[in-house]
SEMAR-338496 format. One record per residue (C-alpha): z, x, y. Coordinates in Angstrom, 1 decimal, always signed. Last residue first. Layout:
<rs>
{z = Z&x = X&y = Y}
...
</rs>
This chain:
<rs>
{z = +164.4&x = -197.1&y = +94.0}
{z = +166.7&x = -198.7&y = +91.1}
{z = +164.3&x = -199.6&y = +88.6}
{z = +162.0&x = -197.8&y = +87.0}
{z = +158.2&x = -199.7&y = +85.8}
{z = +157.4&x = -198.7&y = +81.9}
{z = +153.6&x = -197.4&y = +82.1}
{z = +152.2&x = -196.4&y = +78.5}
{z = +149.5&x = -194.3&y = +79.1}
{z = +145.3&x = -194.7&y = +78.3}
{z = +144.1&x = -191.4&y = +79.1}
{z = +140.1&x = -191.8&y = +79.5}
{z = +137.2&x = -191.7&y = +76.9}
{z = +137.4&x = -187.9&y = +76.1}
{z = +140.4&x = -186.2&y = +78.0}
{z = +139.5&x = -184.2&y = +81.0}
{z = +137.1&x = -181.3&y = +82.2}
{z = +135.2&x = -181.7&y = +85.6}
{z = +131.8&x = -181.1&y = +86.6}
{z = +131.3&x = -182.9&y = +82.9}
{z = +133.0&x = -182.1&y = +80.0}
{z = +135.0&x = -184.6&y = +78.1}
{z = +138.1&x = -182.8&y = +76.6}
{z = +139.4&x = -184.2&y = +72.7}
{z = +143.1&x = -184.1&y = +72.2}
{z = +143.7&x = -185.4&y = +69.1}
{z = +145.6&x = -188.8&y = +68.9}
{z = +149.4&x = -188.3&y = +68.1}
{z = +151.0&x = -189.5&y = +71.2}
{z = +148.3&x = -192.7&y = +71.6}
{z = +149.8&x = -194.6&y = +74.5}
{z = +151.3&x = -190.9&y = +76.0}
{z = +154.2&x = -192.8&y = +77.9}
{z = +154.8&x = -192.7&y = +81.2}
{z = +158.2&x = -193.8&y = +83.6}
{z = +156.6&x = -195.1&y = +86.6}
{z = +158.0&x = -195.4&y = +90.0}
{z = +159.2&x = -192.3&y = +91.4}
{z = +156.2&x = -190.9&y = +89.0}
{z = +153.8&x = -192.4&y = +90.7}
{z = +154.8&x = -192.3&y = +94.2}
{z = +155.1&x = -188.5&y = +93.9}
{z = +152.1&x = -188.1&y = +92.0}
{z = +149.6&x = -189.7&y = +94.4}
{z = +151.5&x = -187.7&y = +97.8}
{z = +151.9&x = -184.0&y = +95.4}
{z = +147.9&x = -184.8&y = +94.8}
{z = +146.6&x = -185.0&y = +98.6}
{z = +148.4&x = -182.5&y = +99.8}
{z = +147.2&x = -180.6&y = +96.9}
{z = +143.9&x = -181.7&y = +97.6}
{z = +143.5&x = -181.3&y = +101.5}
{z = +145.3&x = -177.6&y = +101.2}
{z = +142.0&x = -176.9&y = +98.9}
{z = +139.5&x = -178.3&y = +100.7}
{z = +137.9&x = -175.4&y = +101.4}
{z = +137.3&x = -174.1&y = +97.7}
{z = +137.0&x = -170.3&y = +97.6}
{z = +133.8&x = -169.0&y = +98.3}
{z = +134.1&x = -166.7&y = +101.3}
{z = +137.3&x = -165.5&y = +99.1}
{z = +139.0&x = -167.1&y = +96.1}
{z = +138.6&x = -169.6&y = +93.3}
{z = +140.3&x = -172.7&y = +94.1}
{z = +141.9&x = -173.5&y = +90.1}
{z = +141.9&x = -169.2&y = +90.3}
{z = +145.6&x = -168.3&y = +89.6}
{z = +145.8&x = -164.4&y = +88.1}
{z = +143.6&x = -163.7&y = +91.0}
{z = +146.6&x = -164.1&y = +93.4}
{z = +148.0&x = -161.0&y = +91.6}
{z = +151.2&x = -160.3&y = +90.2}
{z = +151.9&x = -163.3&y = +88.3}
{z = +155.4&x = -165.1&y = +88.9}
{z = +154.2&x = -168.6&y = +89.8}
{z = +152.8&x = -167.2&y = +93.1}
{z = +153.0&x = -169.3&y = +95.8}
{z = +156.7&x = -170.6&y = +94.9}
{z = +157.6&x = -167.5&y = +93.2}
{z = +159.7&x = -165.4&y = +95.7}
{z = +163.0&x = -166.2&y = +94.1}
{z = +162.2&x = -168.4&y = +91.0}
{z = +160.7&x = -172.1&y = +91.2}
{z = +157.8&x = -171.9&y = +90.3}
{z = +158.0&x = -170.5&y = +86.8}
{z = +160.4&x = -173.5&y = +86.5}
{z = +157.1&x = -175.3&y = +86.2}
{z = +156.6&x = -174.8&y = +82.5}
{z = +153.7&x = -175.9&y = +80.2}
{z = +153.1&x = -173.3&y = +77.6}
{z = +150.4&x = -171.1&y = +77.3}
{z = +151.2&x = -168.6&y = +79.9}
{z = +154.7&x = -168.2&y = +77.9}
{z = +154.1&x = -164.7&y = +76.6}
{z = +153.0&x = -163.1&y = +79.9}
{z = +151.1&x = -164.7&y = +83.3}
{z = +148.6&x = -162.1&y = +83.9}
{z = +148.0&x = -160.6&y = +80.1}
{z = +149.2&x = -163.7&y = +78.5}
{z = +146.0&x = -165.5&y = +79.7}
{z = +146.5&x = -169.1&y = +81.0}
{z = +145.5&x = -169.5&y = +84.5}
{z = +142.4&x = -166.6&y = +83.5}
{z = +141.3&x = -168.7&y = +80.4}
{z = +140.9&x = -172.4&y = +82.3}
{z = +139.4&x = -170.6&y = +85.7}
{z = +136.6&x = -169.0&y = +83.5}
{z = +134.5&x = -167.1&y = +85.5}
{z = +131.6&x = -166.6&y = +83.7}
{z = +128.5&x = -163.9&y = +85.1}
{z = +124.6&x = -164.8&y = +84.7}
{z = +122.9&x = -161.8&y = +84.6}
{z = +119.8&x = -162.3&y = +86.7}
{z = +119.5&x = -158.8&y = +88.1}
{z = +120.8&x = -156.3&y = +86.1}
{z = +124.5&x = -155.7&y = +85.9}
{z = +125.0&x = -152.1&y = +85.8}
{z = +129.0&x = -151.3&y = +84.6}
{z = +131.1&x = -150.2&y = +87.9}
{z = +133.7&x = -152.3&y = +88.0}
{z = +130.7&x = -155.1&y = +88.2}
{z = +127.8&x = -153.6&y = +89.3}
{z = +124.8&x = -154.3&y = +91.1}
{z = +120.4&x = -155.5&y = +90.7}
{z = +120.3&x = -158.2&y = +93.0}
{z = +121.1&x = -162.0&y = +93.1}
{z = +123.3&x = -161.0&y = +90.1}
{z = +123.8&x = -165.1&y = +88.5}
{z = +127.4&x = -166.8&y = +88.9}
{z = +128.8&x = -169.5&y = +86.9}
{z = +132.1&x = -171.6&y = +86.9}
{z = +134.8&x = -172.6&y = +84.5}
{z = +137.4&x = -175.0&y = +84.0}
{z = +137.2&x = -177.3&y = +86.9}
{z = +139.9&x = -179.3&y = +86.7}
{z = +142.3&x = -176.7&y = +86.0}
{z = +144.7&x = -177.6&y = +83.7}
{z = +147.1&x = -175.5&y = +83.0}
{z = +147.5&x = -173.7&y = +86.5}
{z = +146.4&x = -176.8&y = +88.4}
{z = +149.4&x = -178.5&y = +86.4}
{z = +152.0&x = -175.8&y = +86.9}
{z = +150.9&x = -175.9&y = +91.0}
{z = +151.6&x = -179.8&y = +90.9}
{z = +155.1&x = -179.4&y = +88.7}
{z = +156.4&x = -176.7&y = +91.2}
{z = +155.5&x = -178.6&y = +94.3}
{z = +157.0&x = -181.4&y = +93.4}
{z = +160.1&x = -179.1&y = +91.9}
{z = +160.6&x = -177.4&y = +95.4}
{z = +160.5&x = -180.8&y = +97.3}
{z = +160.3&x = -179.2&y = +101.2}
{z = +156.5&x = -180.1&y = +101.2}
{z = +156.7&x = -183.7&y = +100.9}
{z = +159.2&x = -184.5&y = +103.4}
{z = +157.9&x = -181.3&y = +105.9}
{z = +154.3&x = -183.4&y = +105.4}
{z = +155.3&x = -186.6&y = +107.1}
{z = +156.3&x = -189.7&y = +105.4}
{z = +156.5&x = -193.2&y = +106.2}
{z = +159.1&x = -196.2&y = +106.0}
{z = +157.4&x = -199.4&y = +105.0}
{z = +159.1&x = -199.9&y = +101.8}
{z = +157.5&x = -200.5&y = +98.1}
{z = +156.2&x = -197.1&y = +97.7}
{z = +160.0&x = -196.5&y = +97.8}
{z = +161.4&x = -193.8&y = +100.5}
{z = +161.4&x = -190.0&y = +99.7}
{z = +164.3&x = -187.1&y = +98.8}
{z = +166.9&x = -188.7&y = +96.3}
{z = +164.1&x = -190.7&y = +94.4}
{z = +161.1&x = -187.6&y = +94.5}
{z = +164.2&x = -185.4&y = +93.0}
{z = +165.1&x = -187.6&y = +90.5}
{z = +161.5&x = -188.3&y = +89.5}
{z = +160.9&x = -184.4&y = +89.2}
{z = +163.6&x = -184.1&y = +86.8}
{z = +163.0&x = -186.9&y = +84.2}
{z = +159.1&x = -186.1&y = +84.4}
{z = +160.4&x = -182.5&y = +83.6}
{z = +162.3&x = -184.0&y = +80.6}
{z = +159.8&x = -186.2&y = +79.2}
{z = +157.3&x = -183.4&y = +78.9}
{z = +154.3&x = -185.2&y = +76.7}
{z = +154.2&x = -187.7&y = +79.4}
{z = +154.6&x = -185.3&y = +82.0}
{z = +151.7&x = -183.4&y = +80.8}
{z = +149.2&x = -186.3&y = +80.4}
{z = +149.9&x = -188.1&y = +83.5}
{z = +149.9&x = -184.5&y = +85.1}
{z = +146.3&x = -184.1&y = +83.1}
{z = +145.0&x = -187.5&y = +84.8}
{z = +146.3&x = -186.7&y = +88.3}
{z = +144.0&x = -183.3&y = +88.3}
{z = +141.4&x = -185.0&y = +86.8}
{z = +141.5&x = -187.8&y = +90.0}
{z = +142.0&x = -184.6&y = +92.3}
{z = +139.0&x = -183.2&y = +91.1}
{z = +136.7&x = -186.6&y = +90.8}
{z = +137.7&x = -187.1&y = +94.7}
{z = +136.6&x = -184.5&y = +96.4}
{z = +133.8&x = -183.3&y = +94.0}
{z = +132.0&x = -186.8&y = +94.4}
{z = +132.6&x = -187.6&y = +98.0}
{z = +132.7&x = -184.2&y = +99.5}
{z = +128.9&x = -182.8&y = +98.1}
{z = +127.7&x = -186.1&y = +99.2}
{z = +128.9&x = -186.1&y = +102.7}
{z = +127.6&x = -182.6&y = +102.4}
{z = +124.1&x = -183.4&y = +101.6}
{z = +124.2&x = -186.8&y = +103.8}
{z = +125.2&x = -184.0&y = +107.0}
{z = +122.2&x = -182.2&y = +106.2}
{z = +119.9&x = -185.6&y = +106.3}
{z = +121.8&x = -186.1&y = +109.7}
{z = +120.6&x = -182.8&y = +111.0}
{z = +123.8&x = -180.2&y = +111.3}
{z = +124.9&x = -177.7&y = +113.5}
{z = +125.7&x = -180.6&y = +116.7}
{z = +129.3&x = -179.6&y = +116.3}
{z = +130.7&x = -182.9&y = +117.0}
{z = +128.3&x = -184.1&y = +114.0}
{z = +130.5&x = -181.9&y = +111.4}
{z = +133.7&x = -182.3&y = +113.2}
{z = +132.8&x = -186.0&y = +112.4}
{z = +131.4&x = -186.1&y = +109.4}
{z = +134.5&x = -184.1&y = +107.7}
{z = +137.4&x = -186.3&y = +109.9}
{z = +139.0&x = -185.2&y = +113.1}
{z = +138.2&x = -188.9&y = +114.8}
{z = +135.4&x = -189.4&y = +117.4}
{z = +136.5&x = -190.3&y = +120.7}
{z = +134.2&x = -192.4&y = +122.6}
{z = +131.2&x = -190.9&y = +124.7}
{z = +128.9&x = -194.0&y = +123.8}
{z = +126.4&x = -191.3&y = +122.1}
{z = +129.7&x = -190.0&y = +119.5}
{z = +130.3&x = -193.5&y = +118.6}
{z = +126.7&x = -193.9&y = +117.6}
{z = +126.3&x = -191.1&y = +116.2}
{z = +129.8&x = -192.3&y = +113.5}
{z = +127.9&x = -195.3&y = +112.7}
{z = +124.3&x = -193.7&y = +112.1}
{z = +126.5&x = -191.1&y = +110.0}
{z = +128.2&x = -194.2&y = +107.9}
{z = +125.2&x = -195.8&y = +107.0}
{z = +123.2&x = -192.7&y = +106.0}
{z = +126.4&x = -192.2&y = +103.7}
{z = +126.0&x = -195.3&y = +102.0}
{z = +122.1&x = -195.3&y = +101.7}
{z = +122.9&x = -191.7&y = +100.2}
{z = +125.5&x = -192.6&y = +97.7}
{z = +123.2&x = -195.6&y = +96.5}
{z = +119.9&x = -193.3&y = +96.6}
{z = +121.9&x = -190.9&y = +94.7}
{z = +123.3&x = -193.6&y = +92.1}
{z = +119.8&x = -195.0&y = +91.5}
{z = +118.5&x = -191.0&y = +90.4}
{z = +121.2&x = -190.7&y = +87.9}
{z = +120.9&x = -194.1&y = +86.9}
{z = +117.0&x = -193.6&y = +86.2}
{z = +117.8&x = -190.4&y = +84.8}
{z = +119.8&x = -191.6&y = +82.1}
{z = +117.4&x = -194.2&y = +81.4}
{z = +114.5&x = -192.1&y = +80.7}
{z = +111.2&x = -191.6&y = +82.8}
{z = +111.9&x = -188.0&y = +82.2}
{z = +111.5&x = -186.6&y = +85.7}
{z = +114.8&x = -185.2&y = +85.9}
{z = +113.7&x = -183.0&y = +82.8}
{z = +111.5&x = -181.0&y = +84.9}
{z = +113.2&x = -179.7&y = +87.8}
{z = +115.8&x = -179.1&y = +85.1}
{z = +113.9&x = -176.6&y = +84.2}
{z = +113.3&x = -176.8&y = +79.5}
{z = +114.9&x = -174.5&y = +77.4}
{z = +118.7&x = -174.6&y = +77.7}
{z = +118.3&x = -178.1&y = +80.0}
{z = +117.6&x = -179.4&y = +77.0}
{z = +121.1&x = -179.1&y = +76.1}
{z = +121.9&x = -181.1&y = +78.9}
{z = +119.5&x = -183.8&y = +78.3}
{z = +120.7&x = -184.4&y = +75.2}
{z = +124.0&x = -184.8&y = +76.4}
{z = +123.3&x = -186.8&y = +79.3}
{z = +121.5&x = -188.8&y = +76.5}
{z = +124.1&x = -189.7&y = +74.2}
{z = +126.5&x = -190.6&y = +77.4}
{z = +127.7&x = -189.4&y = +80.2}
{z = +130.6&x = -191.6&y = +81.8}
{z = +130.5&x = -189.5&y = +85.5}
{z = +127.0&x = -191.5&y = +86.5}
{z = +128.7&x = -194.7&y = +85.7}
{z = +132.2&x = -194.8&y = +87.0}
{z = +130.4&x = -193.6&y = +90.4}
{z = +128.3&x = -195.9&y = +90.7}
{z = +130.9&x = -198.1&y = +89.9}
{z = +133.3&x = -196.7&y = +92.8}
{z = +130.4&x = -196.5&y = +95.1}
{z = +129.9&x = -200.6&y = +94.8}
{z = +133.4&x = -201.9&y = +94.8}
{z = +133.8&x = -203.0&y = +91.2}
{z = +137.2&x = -201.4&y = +91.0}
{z = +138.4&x = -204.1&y = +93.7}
{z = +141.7&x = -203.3&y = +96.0}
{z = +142.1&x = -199.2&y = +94.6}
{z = +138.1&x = -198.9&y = +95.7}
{z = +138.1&x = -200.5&y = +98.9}
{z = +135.7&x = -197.8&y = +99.9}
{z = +137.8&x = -197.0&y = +103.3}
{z = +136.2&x = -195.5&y = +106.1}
{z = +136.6&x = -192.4&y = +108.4}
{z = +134.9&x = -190.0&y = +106.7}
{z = +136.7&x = -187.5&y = +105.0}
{z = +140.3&x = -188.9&y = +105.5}
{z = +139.1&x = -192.4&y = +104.8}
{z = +136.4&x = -192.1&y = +102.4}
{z = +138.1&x = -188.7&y = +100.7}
{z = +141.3&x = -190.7&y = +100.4}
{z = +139.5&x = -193.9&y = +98.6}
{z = +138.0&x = -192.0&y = +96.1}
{z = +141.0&x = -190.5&y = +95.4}
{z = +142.9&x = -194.0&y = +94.9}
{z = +139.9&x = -195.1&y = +92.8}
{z = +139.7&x = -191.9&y = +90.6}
{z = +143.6&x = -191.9&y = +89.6}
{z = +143.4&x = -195.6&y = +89.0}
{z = +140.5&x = -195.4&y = +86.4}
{z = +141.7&x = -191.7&y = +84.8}
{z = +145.3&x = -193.4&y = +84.1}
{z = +144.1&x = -196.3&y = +81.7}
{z = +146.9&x = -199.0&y = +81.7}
{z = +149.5&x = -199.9&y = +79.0}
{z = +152.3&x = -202.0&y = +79.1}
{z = +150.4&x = -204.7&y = +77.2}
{z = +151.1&x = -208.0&y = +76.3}
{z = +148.4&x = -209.8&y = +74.4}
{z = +148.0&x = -213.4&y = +75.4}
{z = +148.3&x = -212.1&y = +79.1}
{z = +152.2&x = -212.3&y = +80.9}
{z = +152.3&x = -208.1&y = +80.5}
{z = +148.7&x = -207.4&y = +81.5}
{z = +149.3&x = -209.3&y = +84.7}
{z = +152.9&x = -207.2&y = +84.9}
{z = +151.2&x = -204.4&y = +84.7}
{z = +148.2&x = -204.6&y = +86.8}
{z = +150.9&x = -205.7&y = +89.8}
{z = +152.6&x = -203.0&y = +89.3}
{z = +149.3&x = -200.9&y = +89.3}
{z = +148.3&x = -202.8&y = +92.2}
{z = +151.5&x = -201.8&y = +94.3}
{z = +151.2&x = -197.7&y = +92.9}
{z = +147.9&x = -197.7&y = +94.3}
{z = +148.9&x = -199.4&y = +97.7}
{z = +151.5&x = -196.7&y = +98.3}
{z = +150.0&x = -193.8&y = +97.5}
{z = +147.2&x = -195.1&y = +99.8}
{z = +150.1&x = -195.3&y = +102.5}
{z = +151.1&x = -191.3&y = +101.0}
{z = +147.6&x = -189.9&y = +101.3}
{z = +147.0&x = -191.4&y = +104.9}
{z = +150.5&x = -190.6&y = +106.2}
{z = +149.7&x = -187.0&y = +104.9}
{z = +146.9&x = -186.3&y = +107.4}
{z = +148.7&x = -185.0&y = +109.8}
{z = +149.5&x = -181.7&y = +108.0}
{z = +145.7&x = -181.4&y = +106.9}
{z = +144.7&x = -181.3&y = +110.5}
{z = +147.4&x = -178.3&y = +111.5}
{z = +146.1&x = -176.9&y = +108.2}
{z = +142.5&x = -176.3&y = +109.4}
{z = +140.6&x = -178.3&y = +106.7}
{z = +138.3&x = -180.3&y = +109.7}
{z = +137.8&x = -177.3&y = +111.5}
{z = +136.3&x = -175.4&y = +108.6}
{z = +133.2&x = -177.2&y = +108.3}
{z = +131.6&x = -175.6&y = +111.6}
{z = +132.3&x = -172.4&y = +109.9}
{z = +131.9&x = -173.0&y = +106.2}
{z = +128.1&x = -174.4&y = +107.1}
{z = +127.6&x = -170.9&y = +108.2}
{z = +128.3&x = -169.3&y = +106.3}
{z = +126.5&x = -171.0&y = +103.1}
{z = +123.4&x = -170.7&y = +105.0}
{z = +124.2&x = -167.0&y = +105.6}
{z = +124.0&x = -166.7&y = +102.1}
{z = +124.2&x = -169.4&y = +99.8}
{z = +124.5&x = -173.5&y = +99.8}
{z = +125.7&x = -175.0&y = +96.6}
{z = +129.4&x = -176.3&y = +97.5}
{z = +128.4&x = -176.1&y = +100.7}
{z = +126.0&x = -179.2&y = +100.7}
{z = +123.1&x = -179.8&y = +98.1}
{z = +124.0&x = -183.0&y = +97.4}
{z = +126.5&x = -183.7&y = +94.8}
{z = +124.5&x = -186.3&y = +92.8}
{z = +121.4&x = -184.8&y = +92.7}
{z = +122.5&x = -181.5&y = +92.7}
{z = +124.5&x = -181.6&y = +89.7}
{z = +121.6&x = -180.0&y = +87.7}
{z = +118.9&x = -179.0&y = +90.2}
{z = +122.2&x = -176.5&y = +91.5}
{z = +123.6&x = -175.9&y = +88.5}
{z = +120.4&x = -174.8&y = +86.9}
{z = +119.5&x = -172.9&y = +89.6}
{z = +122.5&x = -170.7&y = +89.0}
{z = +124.8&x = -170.4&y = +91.7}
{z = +124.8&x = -167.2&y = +93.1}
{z = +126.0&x = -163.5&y = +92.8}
{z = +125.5&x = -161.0&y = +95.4}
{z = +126.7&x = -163.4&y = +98.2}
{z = +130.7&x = -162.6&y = +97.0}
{z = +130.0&x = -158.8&y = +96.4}
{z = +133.7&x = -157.9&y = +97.6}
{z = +134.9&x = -161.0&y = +97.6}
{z = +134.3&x = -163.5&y = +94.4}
{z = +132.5&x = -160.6&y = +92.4}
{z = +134.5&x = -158.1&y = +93.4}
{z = +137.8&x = -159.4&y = +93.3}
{z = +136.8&x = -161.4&y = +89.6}
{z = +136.5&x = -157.6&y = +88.5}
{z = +139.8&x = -156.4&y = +89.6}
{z = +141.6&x = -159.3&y = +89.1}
{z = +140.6&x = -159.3&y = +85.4}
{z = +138.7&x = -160.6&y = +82.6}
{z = +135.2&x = -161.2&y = +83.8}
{z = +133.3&x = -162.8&y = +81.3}
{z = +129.4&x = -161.7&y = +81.2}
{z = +126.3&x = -163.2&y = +79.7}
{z = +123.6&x = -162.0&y = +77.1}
{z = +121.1&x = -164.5&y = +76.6}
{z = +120.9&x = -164.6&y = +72.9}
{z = +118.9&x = -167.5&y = +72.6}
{z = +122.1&x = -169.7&y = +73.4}
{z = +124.5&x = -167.6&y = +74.8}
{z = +125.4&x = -164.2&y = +74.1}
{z = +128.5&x = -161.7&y = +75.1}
{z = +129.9&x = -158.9&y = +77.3}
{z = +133.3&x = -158.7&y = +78.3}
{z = +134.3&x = -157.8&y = +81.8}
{z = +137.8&x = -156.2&y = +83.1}
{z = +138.2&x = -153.5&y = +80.9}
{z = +137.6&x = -154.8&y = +77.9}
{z = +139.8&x = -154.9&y = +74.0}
{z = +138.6&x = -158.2&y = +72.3}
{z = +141.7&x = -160.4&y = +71.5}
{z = +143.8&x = -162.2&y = +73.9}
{z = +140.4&x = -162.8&y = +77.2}
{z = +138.4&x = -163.5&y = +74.1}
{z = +140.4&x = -166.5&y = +73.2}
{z = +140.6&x = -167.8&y = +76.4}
{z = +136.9&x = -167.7&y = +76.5}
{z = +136.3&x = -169.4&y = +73.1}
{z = +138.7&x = -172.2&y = +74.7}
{z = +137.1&x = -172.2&y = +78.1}
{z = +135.4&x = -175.8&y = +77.2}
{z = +136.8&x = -177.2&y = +74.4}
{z = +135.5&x = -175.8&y = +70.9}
{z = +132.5&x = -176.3&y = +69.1}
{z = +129.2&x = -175.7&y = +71.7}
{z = +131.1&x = -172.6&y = +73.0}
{z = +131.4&x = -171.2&y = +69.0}
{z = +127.3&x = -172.3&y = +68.6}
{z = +126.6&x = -170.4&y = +71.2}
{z = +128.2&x = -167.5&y = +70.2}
{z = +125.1&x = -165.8&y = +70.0}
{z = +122.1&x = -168.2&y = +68.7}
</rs>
């Protein structure tokens, strides 16, 4: 079985990372997978250049990501190749230009706002119950305030999740991204057996895999006939994802469900994981969540007043930033990705056969001591904060930080999300001092498309007076 049974073990990108330390390469290591399918790591910016830039449409997803997580992300430009793929990116890009992402702060900070207003209120509910309890599962909020940010900023409505959990897309949601026993199964399976053919298991899992994506794309249908509508009176359409992408007449409407799809689940279950591991870091680094809440008190208004924000008051906060770009180093919500040779090629000149499948592991390459040196494995934002650091935490190539991958395929919402995440955790942590609930529970990481802790982050919320 390879090292199969190593991956299968540990955490996701921990048997990478490890690799990355200890087995001399020149860029790519060469290992097996289950059934000894040999696979490759690349190791360096050299090699991850070429694959993500230089020979970016050479190597594709694999079909098993696509018929895997397909269903429920659509097949939009997240999965799209080739000239498909470029093309969506162009009449996409308008809505991510940064002019666009700039004026979209209000929005991120007023749903700041209301998160951090029913969390308080959460709290003291909890607090006045038969059993008192200051503690609140972090995953739960951080997933309903970003699903609500991609509905209004991406399309132009807001899911209502943060107001009532039960809200219909945020429990389909909940419930399709909670595998179980038999996501598990079926996973594995998925080693042996298409996944063209396992979705057709009459099973449960796939029968609330496959209800979820009519519900999603009832939803979206809904909001495209909406948004034509508005478009065929000759009224003004707002800069949101569907509508640039109708505006632009490149897409049918059963395109535009694909990437409505693609945006609604991977925009908002990032940033959520992305809030989830700050919650987590902070808590275990008490003094840098003292620090960053004094700087988010002297420099931005209470979630509880009206006054609003504009991006030159989030992005002039040098430790803000710091702590958000030390958490997407550490953490990154994605934690690895996978590429199969289209074509016969190369890699730094070593012959990669066609269908190779190639690792980029986001997880091993933020952390690895070669590109980030003898700390890259502890949690520290003040590497941020040096002269000339700020964009590049100190490593000497861009390639050294790959949370948003980079070239023709880097993520395009990637000024959207850490907008998006320096708004949640600013309001949060001005008004929340956190706890870990269960400080000396093992860390265990559920993996899904994202990687956080197993069964949620349940924190300690203690509410700071005084701003």
């Amino acid at each position: 079985m390879g090292h199969f049974a190593k991956i299968r073990k540990e955490n996701t990108g921990d048997p990478a990372r490890e690799w990355i330390e200890t087995v001399p390469n020149d860029g790519i290591i060469y290992y097996r997978f289950a059934f000894n399918q040999g696979r490759v790591l690349l190791t360096s910016p050299k090699a991850l250049a070429e694959v993500l830039v230089t020979k970016n449409y050479e190597f594709i997803k694999p079909n098993t990501i696509r018929d895997g997580i397909g269903r429920i992300l659509g097949i939009g430009i997240l999965l799209a190749e080739g000239d498909e793929h470029k093309r969506q990116r162009r009449l996409l890009m308008p809505a991510f230009h940064f002019r666009h992402v700039k004026d979209l702060y209000p929005v991120f900070w007023s749903k700041a706002q209301e998160v951090t207003q029913a969390m308080m209120t959460a709290l003291q509910l909890s607090q006045q119950s038969e059993k008192p309890s200051s503690v609140q599962e972090i995953t739960n909020w951080a997933s309903r305030a970003t699903l609500d940010i991609i509905g209004i900023a991406g399309m132009g409505k807001d899911f209502g999740a943060v107001a009532n959990p039960n809200s219909e897309l945020n429990a389909t949601y909940r419930k399709i991204f909670s595998p179980n026993r038999a996501a598990q199964i079926l996973q594995l399976l998925g080693l042996v057996i298409p996944f063209s053919v396992l979705r057709r298991i009459p099973i449960k899992r796939n029968m609330d895999v496959d209800d979820a994506a009519q519900t999603i794309k009832r939803i979206a249908r809904d909001i495209i006939q909406s948004k034509r509508q508005g478009l065929e009176k000759s009224e003004r359409t707002d800069v949101d994802i569907v509508s640039v992408a109708l505006e632009s007449g490149g897409f049918s409407d059963e395109d535009l469900v694909n990437q409505m799809m693609t945006f609604l689940a991977a925009g908002h279950e990032t940033t959520a994981t992305s809030m989830t591991w700050a919650a987590y870091l902070l808590s275990k680094h008490p003094d840098v969540q003292k620090r960053l809440r004094e700087e988010i008190r002297a420099n931005l208004p209470s979630p509880d007043s009206t006054a609003q924000i504009t991006s030159t008051d989030i992005d002039r906060l040098p430790y803000l930033n710091a702590v958000c770009n030390e958490v997407l180093r550490f953490y990154a919500p994605v934690p690895m990705t996978l590429r199969v040779a289209a074509k016969d090629t190369t890699i730094l000149g070593h012959f990669i056969p066609k269908g190779t499948v190639v690792l980029m592991c986001p997880s091993a390459i933020n952390t690895s001591k070669k590109l980030w040196g003898d700390d890259a494995q502890e949690f520290n934002p003040d590497r941020w904060m040096g002269a000339g650091c700020a964009n590049t935490g100190g490593a000497d190539s861009n390639y050294s930080f790959l949370t948003f991958l980079h070239g023709p395929r880097s993520c395009i919402g990637q000024a959207f999300a850490k907008a998006e995440f320096a708004c949640l955790l600013a309001a949060w942590v001005g008004r929340f001092d956190m706890e870990l609930a269960n400080p000396d529970a093992k860390l265990e990481l559920q993996s899904g498309v994202t990687a956080r802790p197993k069964g949620g982050l349940p924190v300690k919320l203690t509410a700071v007076e005084g701003w």
